[in-house]
N, C-alpha and C positions, 0 to 999 in steps of 0.2 A: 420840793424840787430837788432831783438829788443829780449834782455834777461829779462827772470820774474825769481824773486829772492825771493825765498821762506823760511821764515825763522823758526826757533825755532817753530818746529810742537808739541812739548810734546806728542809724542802717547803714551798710557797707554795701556798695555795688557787685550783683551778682552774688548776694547773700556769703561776702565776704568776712569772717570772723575779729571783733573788734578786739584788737590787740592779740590776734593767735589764738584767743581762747574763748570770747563770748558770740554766743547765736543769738544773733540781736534779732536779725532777722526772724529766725523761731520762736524769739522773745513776745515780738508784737504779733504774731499772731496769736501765742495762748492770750495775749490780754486782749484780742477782740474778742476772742472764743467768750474769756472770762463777762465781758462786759455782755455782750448777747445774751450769755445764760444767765445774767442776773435777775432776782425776783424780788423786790420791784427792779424793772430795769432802769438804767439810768435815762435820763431826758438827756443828758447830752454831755461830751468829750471834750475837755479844753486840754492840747498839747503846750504844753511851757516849754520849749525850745529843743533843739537839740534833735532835728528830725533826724536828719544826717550825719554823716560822719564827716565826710570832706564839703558838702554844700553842694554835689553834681547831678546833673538832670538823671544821670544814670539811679541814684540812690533815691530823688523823689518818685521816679518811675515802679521803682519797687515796692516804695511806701505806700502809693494810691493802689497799684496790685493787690497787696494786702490789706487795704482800706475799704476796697469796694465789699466786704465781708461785712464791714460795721454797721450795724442795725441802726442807730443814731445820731443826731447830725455831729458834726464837729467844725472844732475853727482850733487856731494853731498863731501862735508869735513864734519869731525866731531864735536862737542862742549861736553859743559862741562858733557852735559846730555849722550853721549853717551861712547860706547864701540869699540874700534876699531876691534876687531878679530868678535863680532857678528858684527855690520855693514859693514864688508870685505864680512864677508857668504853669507849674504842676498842679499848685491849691488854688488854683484864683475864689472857689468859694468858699474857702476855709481862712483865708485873707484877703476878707471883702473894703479894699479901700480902693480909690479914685484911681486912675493910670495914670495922675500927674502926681501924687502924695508920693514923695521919699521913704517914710515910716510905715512900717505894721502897725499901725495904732488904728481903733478901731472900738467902735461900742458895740453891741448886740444888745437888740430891743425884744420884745416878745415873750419873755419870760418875768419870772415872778421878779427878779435881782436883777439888775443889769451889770452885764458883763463885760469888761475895760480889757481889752487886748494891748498891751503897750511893750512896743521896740526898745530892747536895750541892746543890741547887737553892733560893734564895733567891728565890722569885717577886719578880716584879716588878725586880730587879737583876741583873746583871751579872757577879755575883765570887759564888761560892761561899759556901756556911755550913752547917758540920756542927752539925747541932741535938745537946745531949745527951742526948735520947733515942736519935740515930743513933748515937751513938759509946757506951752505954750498950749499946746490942745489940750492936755490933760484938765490942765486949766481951766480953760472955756467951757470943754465937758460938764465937769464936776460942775461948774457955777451956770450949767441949764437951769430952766426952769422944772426939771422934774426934781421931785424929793424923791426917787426911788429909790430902794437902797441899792447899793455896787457892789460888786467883787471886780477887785484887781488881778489880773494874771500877767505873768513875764517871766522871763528867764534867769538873770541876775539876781539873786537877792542882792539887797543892799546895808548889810550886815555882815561881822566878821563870827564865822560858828564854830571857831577855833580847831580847826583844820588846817593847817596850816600853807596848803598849797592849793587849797584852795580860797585861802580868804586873801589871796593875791591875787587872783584874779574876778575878785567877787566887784559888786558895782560900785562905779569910780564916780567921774564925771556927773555929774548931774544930781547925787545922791541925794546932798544936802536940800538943795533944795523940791525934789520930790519930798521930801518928809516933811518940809512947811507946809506944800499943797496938800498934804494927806493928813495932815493938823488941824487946819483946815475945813476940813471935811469930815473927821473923824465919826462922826454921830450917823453919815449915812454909808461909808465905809465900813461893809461886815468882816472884810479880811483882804490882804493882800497874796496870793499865792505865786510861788517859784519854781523852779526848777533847781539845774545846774548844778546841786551841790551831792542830787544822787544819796540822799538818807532825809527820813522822819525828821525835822527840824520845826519846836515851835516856840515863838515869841510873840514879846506885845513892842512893837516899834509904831512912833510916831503919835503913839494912842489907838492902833488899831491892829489886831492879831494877824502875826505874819507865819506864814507857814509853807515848809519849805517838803516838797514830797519827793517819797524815793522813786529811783528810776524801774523804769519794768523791763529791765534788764541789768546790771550789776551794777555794785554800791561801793562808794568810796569806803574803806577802811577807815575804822573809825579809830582815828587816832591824834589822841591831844595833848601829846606832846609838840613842843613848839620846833623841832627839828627831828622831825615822823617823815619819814619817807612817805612819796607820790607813789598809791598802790590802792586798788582795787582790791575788793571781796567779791567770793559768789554767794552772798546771803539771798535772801528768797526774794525775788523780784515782786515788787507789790508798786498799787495806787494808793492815793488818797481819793478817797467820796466824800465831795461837801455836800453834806445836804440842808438846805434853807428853810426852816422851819418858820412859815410866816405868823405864824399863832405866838412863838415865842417871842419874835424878831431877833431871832438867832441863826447863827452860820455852825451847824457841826462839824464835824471831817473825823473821819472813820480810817484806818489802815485797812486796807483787805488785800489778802496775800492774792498772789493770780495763778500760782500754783495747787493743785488738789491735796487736802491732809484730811486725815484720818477722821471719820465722826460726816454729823455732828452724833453726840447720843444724849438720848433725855435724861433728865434729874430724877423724873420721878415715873413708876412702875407706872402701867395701866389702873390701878387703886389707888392713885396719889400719892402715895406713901414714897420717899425718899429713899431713894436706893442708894445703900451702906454696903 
């Protein structure tokens, strides 16, 4: 089963330029393009936050415009950038929970892994906050009667990646003890995936591989100095692909850029022979 993990879109109303300079909005359409032409295609789209720029009906509107192109299903939790009641409106099937539930939390059944959509969105701020109500289902979830193995997805990681304006706003509230429940669990936990932080980021937290993917539209500057300026790159917009290997009972995850380069070209002639 191979998941594309799409992250931190910033769409701007009226395909507005995020911060003067990125076409976010241009952004997500080559990476539907990218994802349609893929061979094998992917089974399916998980967004880890950050649809929006400001959280307004006007910027989901744009998003499902450019959504209805997507060849395969998708589902979506929120980030810092968005709004839960407009992104309820606009996705209700891509955040399939109850009209009385609070939270984007959410499981998806039907595939080979089951997949854990989980809110860490603090409207109106910046840094993450696991409510206990969300860590209260997670809970319950996890301690089903299925052994199936999970992926986690959300927005926040809950780790500092030494960035420094960004691991202030990284997840707060609730952290500690989401990492008991994922301790827990570890053994049917293949990975936890993020957003947010807009670059390639991988570790092992909790006992289980945490991995943090770039946006498909521009990347924090990578910089680790501890008083590094708040600043963006235009490095090459890319996904992460987990693919779930049930034979192994392993989770991969692959970079693939969403823009076109050069190749590919073979190793070797039409004679086999290695070409020097």
């Amino acid at each position: 089963m191979i998941i594309a993990q799409l992250t931190d879109l910033h769409i701007g109303a009226g395909r507005r330029l995020a911060y003067r300079k990125v076409d976010t909005a241009g952004a997500l359409e080559k990476a539907v393009e990218r994802v349609n032409n893929m061979v094998p295609r992917p089974d399916i789209v998980l967004f880890s936050g950050d649809i929006g720029d400001l959280g307004i009906d006007a910027e989901y509107a744009l998003v499902a415009e450019i959504l209805t192109g997507l060849e395969v299903p998708y589902f979506m939790v929120p980030g810092n950038h968005d709004q839960r009641m407009p992104l309820r409106r606009a996705f209700p099937d891509a955040t399939p929970i109850d009209t009385d539930q609070s939270f984007v939390n959410y499981a998806v059944e039907g595939y080979p892994i089951r997949l854990i959509g989980i809110d860490t969105l603090d409207e109106g701020r910046p840094e993450g906050k696991l409510a206990p109500e969300t860590l209260d289902w997670l809970e319950k979830t996890l301690s089903g009667d299925t052994e199936k193995p999970c992926l986690l997805f959300m927005h926040h990681p809950p780790i500092r990646v030494g960035i420094t304006h960004m691991d202030v706003q990284n997840l707060g509230e609730g952290a500690a003890r989401l990492g008991r429940i994922i301790a827990a669990h570890k053994d049917r936990i293949k990975a936890i995936i993020c957003g947010h932080v807009h670059r390639p980021i991988h570790t092992l937290w909790a006992g289980v591989p945490l991995i943090i993917g770039p946006s498909v539209a521009h990347q924090v500057a990578l910089d680790l100095d501890p008083v590094g300026p708040s600043a963006f790159v235009m490095e090459p917009p890319a996904m992460h692909l987990h693919v779930w290997d049930q034979e192994q009972g392993c989770l991969l995850t692959h970079l693939a850029y969403i823009d076109g380069y050069d190749g590919p070209y073979p190793f070797f002639d039409a004679d086999g022979k290695l070409i020097v």
